[in-house]
C-alpha positions in Angstrom: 31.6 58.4 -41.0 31.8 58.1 -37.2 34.2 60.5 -35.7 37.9 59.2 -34.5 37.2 60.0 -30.8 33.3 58.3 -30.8 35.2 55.1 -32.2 38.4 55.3 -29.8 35.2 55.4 -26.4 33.5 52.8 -27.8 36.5 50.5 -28.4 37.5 51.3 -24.4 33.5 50.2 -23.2 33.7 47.0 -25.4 37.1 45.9 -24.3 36.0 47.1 -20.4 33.2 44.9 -20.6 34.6 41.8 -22.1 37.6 42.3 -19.4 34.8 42.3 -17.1 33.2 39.2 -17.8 36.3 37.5 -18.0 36.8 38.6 -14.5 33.9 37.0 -13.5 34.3 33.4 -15.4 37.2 33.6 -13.5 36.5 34.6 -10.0 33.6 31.9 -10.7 35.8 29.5 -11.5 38.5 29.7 -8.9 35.7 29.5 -6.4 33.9 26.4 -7.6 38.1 24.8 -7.2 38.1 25.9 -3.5 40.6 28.8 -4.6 38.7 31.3 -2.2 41.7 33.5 -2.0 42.1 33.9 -5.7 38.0 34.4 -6.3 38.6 37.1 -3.8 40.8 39.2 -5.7 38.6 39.5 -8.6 35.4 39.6 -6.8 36.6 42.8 -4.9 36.6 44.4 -8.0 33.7 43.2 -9.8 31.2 44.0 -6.8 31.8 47.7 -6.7 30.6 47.2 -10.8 28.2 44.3 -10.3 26.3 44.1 -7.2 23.5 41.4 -8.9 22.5 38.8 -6.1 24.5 35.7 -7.4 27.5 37.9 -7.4 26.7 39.1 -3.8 26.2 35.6 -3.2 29.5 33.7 -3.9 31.1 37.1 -2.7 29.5 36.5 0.8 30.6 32.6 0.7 34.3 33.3 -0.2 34.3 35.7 3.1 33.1 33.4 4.8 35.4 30.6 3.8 38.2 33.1 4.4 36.8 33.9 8.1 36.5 37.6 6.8 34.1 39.0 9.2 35.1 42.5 8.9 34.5 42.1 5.1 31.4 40.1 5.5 29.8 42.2 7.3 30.6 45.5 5.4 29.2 43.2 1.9 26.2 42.1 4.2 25.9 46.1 5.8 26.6 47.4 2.2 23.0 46.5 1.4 21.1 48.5 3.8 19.1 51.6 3.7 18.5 52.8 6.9 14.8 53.1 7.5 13.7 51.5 4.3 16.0 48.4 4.6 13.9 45.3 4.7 13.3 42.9 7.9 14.9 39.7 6.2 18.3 41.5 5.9 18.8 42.1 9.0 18.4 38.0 9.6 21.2 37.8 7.2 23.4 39.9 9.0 22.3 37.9 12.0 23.4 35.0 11.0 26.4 36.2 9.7 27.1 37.2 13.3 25.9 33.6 14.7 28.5 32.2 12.0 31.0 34.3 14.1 29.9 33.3 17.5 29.1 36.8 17.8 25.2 35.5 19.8 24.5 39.0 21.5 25.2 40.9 18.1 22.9 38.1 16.2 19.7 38.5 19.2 19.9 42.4 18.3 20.1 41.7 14.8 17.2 39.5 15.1 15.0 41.8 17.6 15.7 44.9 14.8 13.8 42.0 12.1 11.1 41.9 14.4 10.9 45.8 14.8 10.8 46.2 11.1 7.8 43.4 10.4 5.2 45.3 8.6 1.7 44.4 8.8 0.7 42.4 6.3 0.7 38.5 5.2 3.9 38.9 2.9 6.0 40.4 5.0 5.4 38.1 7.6 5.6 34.9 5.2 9.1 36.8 4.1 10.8 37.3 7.3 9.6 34.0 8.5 11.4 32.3 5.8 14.5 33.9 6.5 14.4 32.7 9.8 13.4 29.2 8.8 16.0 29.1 6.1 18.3 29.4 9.2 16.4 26.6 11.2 15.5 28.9 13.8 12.1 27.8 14.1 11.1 29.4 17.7 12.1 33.1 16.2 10.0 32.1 12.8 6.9 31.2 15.3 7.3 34.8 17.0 7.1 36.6 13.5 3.9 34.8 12.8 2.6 35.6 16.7 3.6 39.2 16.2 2.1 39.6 12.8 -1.5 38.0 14.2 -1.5 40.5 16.8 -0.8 43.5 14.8 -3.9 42.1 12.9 -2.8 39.8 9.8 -5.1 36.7 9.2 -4.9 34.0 6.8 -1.2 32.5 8.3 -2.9 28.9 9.3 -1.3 27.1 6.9 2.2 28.6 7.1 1.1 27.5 11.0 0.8 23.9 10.0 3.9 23.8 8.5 5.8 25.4 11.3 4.2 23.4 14.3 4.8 20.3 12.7 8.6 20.9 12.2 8.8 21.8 15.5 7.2 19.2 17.0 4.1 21.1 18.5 1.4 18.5 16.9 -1.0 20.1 19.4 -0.7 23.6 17.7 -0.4 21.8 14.1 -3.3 20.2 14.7 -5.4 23.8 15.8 -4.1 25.6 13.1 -4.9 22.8 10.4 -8.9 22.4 11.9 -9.1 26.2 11.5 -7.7 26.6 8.4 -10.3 23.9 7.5 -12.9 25.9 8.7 -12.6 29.1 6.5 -10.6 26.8 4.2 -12.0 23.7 3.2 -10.2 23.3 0.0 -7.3 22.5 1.7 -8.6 19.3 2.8 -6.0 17.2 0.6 -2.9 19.0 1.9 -4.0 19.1 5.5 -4.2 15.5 5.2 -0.9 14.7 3.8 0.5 16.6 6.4 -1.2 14.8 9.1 -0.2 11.5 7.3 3.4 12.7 7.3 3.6 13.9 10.8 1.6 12.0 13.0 1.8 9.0 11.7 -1.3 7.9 13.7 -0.9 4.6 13.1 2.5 4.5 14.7 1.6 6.9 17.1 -1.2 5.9 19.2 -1.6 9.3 21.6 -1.1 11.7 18.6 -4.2 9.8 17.3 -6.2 9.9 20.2 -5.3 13.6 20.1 -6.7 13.9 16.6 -9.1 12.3 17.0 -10.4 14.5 19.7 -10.1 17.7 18.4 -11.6 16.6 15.4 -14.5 15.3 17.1 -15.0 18.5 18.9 -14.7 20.3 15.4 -17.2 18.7 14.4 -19.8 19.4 17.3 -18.6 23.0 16.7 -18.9 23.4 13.2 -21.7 21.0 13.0 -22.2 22.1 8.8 -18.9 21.7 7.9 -18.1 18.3 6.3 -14.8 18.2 6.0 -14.2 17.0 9.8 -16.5 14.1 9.2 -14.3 13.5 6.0 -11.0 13.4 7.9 -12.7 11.3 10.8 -13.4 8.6 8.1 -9.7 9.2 6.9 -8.5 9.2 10.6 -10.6 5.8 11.3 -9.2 4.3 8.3 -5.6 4.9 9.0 -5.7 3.2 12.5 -7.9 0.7 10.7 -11.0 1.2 12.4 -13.5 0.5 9.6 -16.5 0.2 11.9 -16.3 3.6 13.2 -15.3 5.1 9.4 -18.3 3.1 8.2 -20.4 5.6 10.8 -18.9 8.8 9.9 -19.1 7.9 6.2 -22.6 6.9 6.6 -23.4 10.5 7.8 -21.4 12.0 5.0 -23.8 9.9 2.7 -26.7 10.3 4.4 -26.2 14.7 4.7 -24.8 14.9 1.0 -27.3 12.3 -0.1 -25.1 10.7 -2.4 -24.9 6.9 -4.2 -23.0 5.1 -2.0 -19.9 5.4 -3.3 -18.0 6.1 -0.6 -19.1 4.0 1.6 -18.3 1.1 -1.2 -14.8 2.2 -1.4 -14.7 2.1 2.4 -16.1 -1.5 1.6 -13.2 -2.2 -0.6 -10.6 -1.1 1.9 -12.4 -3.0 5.2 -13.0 -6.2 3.1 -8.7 -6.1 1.6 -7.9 -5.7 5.8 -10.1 -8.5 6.8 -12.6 -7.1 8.1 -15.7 -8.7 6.3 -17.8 -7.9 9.1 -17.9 -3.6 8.8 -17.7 -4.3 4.6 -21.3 -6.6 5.0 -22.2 -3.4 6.7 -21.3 -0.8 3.8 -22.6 -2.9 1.4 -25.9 -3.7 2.7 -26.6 0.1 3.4 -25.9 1.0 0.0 -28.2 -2.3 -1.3 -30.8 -0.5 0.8 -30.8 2.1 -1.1 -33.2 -0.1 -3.7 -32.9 -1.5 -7.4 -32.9 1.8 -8.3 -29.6 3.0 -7.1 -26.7 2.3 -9.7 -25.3 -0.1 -6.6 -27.2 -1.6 -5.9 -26.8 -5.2 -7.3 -23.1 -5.1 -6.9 -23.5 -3.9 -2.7 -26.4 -6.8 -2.9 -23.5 -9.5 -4.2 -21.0 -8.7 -1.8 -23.2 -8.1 1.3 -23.9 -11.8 1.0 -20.0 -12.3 -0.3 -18.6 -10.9 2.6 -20.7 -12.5 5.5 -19.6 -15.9 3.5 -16.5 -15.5 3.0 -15.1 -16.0 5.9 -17.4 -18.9 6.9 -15.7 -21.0 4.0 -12.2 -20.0 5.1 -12.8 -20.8 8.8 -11.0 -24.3 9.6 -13.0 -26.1 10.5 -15.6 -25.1 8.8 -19.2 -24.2 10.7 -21.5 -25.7 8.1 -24.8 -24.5 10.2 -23.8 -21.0 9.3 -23.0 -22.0 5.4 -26.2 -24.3 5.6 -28.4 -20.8 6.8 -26.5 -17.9 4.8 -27.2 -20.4 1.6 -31.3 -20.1 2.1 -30.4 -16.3 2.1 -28.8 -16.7 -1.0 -31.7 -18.6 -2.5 -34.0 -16.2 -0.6 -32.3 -13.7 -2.6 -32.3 -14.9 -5.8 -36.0 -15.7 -5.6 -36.7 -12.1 -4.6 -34.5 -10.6 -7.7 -34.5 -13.3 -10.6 -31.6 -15.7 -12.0 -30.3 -12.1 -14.2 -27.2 -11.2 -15.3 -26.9 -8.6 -12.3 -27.5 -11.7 -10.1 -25.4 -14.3 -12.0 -22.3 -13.6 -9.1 -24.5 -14.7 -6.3 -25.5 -18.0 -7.8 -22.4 -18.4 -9.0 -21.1 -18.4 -5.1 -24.3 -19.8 -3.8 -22.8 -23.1 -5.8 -19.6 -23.1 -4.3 -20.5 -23.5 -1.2 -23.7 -25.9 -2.1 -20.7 -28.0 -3.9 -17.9 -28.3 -1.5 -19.1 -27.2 1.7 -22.9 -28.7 2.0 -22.3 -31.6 -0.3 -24.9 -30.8 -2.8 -23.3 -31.1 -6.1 -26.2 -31.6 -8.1 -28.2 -28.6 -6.8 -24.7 -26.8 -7.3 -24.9 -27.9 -11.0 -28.4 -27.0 -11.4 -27.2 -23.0 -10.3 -24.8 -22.9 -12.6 -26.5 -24.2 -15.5 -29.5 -22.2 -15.2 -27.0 -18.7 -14.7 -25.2 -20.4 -18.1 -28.8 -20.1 -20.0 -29.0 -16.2 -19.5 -29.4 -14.7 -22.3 -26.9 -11.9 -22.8 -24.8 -13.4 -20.0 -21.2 -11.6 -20.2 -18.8 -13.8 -21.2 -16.4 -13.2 -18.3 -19.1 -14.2 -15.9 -20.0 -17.3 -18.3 -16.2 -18.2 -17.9 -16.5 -17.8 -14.0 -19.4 -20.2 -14.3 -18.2 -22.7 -16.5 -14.7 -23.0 -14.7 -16.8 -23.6 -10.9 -18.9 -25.9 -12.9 -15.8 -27.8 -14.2 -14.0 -28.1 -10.5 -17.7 -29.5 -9.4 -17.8 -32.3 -12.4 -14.1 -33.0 -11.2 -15.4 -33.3 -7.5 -17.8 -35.6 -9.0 -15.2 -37.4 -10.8 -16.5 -36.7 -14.1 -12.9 -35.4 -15.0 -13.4 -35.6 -19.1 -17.1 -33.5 -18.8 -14.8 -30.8 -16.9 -12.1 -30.9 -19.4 -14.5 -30.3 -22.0 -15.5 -27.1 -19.9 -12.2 -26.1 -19.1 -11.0 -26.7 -23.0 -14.5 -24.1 -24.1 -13.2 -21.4 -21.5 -9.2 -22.1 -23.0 -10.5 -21.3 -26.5 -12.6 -18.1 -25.6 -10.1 -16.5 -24.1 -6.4 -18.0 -25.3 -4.7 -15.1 -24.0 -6.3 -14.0 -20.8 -6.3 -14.7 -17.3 -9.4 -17.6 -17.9 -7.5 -19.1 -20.7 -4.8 -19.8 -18.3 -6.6 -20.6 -15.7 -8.3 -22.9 -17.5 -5.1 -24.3 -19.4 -3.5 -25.1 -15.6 -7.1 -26.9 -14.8 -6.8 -29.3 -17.7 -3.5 -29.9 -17.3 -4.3 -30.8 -13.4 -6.8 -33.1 -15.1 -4.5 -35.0 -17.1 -2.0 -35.5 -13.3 -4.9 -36.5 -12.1 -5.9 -39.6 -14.7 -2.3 -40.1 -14.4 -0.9 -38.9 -17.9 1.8 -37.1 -16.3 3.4 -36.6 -19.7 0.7 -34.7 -21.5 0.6 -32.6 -18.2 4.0 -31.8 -17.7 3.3 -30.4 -21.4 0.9 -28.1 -21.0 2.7 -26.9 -17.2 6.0 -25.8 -19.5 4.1 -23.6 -21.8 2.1 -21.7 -18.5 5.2 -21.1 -16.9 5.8 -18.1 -19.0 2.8 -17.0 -17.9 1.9 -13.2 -17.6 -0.1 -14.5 -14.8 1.7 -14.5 -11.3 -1.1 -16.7 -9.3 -0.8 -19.3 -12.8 2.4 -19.1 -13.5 3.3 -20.0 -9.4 0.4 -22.8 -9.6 1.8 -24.4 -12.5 5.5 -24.4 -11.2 4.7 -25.9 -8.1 2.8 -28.6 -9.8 5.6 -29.1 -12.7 8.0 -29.3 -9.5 6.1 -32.3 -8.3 5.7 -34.5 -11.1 9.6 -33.6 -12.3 10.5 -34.5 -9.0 8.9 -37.8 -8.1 8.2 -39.1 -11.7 10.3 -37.8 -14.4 13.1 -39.3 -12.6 12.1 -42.2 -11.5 11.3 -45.6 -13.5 8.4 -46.4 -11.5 5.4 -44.4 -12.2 2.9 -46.3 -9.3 3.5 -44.1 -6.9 3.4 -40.7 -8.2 -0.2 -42.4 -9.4 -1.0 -43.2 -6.4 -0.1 -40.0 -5.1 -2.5 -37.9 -8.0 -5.7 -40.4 -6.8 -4.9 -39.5 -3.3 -4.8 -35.9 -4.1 -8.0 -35.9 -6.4 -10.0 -37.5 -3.3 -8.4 -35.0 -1.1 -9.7 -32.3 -3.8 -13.0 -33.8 -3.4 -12.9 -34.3 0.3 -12.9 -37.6 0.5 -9.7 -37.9 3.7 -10.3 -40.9 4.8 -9.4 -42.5 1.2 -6.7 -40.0 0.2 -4.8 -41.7 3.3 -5.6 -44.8 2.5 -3.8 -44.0 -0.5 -0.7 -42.4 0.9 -0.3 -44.6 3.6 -0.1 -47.0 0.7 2.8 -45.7 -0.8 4.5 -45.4 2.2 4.3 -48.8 3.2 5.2 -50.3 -0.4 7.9 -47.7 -1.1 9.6 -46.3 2.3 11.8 -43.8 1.6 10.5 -42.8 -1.1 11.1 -39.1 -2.9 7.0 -38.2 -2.3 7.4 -38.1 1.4 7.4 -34.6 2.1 4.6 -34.1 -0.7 2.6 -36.6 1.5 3.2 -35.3 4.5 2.4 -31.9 3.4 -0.9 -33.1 1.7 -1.5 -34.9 5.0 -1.2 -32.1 6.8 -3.6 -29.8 4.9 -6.2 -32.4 5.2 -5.8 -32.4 8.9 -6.2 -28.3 9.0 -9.1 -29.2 7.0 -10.5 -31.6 9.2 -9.8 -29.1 12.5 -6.7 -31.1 13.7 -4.6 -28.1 14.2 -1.6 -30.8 16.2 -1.9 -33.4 13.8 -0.9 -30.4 11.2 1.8 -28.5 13.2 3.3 -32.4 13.9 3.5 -33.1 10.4 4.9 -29.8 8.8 7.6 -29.5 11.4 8.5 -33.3 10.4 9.1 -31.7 6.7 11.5 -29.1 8.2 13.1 -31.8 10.5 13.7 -34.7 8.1 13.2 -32.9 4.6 15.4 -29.7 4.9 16.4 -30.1 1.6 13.4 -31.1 -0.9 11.1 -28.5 -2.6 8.4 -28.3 0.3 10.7 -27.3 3.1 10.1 -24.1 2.4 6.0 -24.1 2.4 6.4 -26.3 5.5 7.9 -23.6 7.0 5.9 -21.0 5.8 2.5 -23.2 6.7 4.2 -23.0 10.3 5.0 -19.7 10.7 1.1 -18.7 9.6 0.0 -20.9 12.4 1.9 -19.9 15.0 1.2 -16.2 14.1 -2.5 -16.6 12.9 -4.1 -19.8 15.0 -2.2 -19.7 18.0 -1.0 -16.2 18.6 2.8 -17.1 19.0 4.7 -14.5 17.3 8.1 -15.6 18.7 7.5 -19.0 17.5 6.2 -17.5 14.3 8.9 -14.7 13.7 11.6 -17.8 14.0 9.6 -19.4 11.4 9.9 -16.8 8.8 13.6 -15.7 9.8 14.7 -19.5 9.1 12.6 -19.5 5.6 14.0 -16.0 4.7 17.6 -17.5 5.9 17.9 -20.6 4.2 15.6 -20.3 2.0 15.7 -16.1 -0.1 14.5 -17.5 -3.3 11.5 -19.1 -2.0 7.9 -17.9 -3.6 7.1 -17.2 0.2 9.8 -14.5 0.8 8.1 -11.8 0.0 5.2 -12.3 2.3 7.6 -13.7 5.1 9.6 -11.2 5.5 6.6 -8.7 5.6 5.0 -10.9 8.3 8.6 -10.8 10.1 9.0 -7.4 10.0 6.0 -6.6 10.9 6.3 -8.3 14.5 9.6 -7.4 15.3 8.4 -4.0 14.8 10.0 -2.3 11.7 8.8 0.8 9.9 7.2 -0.7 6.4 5.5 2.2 5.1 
């Protein structure tokens, strides 16, 4: 049995404590009200019992909010130790005097910090932080200049940190290539710091900067590879593929590695446009030989990229087709009608189809590539749906919707199944049954597809528009002949055709769908003012029918792209975004307009 004076003490410590904690949920709460003065009352007594941080903390805050300084500064005071009181407190009594206005006590405050910096890499990194917790970045730089000279290394990457909040890119810049240097693991963050503080692309002189010094890094520390990495990364940035393709090349050539890099540099030069520096990559990797796991891919797109954008020139230079096809047949005569080669006859046909006029040698290609054995049946898909847009450039519509119905069945719910799903339902506008068509549009229009889906509502929008509605159905048949022959090339009849309807039925709800359709074939044919002429009539005299918007998108491209007019171009795209926002073009527009008025779009 406990004695009655043990139980009486340990009743007092029990209820001393609980009163104690009840202090502090209260001093706790009447601070987080804004009740400073009543906090205050309780936190003078629980501090000379509690003196844990957070208590110090909201102590130090209620002073402050009470414009205490004699009390704040005996609480801040009340934690030092004379000789072994650490360098970082003495920034929190400086900025208790800086709070104050109290500058000349703060400078001393600060200079004692400085005094008290031991040498070694934490105690810099500590008092640093202090400082920097205050913003005082200039006093933060001077504890990391006095630590290096009392001999502590390693601080580079604190360095980086610090010169680029202050703005000295030239310093970040030094500190980052020589943290590199003993460093190279560090690669990824140096670079996302140069990404989010130069912003080279934005910044033209901080790149040439950069660019410099890493250039000179590189002569320096001629086995490193990490400069030649960041070169390739610099290059890319500003969108300099040629110059990345070099320094990658080197990186390839020293680490004598598979290519991959310079294929993903590939990638990236080829999604910008530049087909040119992407032939490059890709034939240096097909060099490489048959051997290289590459190879027949880099041996594809070398020839892809040097073709495409011969086919997307207007008009088109069919010399240069005409001579990079005999290097595609040059090529497949070399390496064999194979599986690995099945994409480069599959594009040698396209062009021999619709750009040299040889459909039947186009057939040929894609019929041999379609008696591979083993032939993937993706690629087989590819292949049947280029040899169905050929039969229909032949006018053999029903042999192509044969095709097209083979590729639907293989793959119902994929990407070919819709594509092929939209091509027989063109088919069917095409031989004029518009109802059978309209059909199979409604049940693509769900889908998961965005490049289908958009196809298929455009073309629904047509035939809802100008024959749904209307009791006559000869000119929206018309109109479907005139756009199969402008399919197939054939101008001079598709105008015969819509000049046709025009003269029978003036006024008629296709006019803006002819005019645009006119217009294409004259960017087709080179006749850049026949196009811009016709277009602009669908803006002036069509504002409101479904093409106004395309017309005006089709504009602002060829101010921008053909003629180099961005005023002219950025009032295109302004008046789409304005009266039309829900158009399909918005999106791009708007990028485009941004763009040339300037805007950040990162």
């Amino acid at each position: 049995m406990k004695k009655p004076w043990i139980l009486v003490a340990s009743l007092f410590v029990a209820s001393t404590i609980s009163w104690s904690q009840s202090d502090l949920e209260l001093a706790e709460f009447y601070y987080n009200e804004g009740s400073y003065a009543q906090s205050k009352l309780y936190l003078d007594q629980i501090w000379k019992k509690n003196k844990t941080k957070m208590v110090f903390d909201m102590y130090y805050d209620v002073l402050i909010a009470l414009d205490n300084f004699d009390a704040a500064e005996k609480l801040v005071k009340s934690r030092m130790r004379g000789k072994n009181t650490r360098a970082s407190a003495y920034v929190e009594l400086g900025q208790l005097y800086l709070h104050f206005g109290r500058e000349a006590q703060a400078r001393e405050a600060f200079d004692e910090a400085m005094e008290r910096l031991q040498p070694n890499r934490n105690s810099a990194i500590g008092l640093a932080n202090a400082f920097l917790k205050l913003n005082e970045l200039d006093l933060a730089l001077e504890v990391y200049s006095k630590a290096q000279e009392m001999g502590v290394g390693n601080l580079d990457y604190q360095l980086v940190d610090l010169e680029g909040r202050r703005g000295n890119y030239d310093g970040m810049i030094d500190a980052a290539l020589r943290l590199l240097h003993s460093k190279p693991t560090y690669f990824r963050n140096i670079q996302n710091s140069f990404t989010r503080n130069l912003r080279v692309l934005d910044n033209p002189e901080l790149g040439t900067l950069l660019k410099g010094k890493l250039i000179a890094s590189a002569r320096t520390y001629s086995d490193d590879s990490v400069y030649p990495e960041l070169l390739v990364w610099y290059f890319n940035q500003v969108k300099d593929f040629a110059n990345a393709f070099i320094h990658a090349k080197s990186l390839d050539l020293r680490g004598k590695e598979n290519g991959s890099r310079i294929i993903e540099l590939a990638q990236t030069a080829s999604s910008n446009g530049d087909y040119e520096t992407a032939a490059l990559c890709y034939t240096y990797v097909a060099g490489k030989g048959r051997e290289n796991a590459y190879f027949f891919t880099a041996r594809t797109q070398s020839l892809r990229m040097r073709m495409e954008p011969l086919l997307n020139a207007v008009p088109n230079n069919t010399e240069a087709i005409e001579g990079l096809a005999e290097e595609y047949k040059q090529t497949l005569n070399d390496l064999g009608i194979t599986t690995e080669t099945a994409g480069i006859a599959k594009d040698l046909a396209h062009a021999q189809a619709f750009y040299l006029q040889l459909p039947d040698e186009a057939i040929a290609t894609l019929e041999a590539v379609l008696e591979i054995p083993a032939l993937y049946d993706r690629m087989a898909a590819l292949c049947k749906l280029e040899l169905g847009d050929i039969l229909v450039f032949q006018d053999n519509i029903w042999d192509a919707s044969l095709l097209f119905s083979q590729v639907e069945l293989d793959f119902k719910d994929d990407f070919f199944g819709h594509e092929a799903k939209f091509r027989n339902a063109r088919i069917s506008y095409y031989a004029g049954d518009f109802d059978w068509a309209q059909a199979q549009l409604d049940a693509l229009k769900a889908s998961t597809s965005k490049l289908i889906s958009n196809d298929a509502i455009d073309l629904s929008l047509l035939i809802t528009d100008n024959y749904a509605m209307d009791t006559i159905s000869e000119p929206m048949w018309l109109f479907a002949q005139a756009d199969l022959l402008s399919t197939q090339h054939r101008y001079d009849q598709a105008r015969t055709k819509l000049d046709s309807i025009v003269s029978i039925w003036p006024g008629h709800a296709l006019e803006d769908e002819i005019l645009m359709t006119q217009g294409h074939m004259a960017l087709a044919q080179g006749n850049l003012d026949t196009a811009l002429a016709l277009f602009q009539e669908v803006v002036d005299l069509h504002f409101d029918d479904i093409l106004a918007d395309d017309a005006l998108f089709e504009l602002g491209k060829l101010y921008e792209d053909r003629l180099g007019n961005e005023e002219a171009a950025a009032g295109y795209f302004e008046q789409l975004l304005f009266d039309y926002p829900n158009s399909l073009h918005a999106v791009e527009a708007r990028r485009r307009f941004r763009v040339m008025r300037g805007d950040d779009i990162e």
